[in-house]
N, C-alpha and C positions, 0 to 999 in steps of 0.2 A: 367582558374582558377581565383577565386577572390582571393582577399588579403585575407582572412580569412580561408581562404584552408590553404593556404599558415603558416598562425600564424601557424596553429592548427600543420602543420607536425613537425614544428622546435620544438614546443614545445614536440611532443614524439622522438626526437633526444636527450633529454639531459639526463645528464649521473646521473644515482642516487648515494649520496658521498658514499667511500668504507669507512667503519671502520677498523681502521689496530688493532689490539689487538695484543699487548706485553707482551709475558711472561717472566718470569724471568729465568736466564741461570744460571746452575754452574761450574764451573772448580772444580771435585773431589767432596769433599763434600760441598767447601764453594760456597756461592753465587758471581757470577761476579763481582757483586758492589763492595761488601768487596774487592776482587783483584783488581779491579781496584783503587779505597781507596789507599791500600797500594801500589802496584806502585807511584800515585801521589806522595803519601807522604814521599817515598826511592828519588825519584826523585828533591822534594822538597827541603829537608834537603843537598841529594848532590851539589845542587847548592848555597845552604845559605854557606857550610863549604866553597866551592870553593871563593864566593864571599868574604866572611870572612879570609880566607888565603892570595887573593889578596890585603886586606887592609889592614893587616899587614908587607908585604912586603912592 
């Protein structure tokens, strides 16, 4: 085999990119995001009051 056999296999060894497409999910009627949104932002507040509790004691 010459080197050019050679190039020519490697290159139909290589892989073509996959496209991953994301759709959007719901929980009930609303969209994920929105639930996730609110989580953060239950989570967020819980920890400001906490922090804020601590530096008032």
């Amino acid at each position: 085999m010459s080197k050019n056999s050679k190039a020519e296999q490697r290159t139909h060894r290589q892989q073509i990119p996959t496209k991953i497409i994301v759709e959007r999910h719901y929980v009930g009627t609303e969209k994920m995001e929105t639930v996730f949104k609110r989580i953060a932002e239950e989570q967020i507040t819980k920890k400001v009051r906490e922090i804020a509790e601590n530096s008032v004691n």
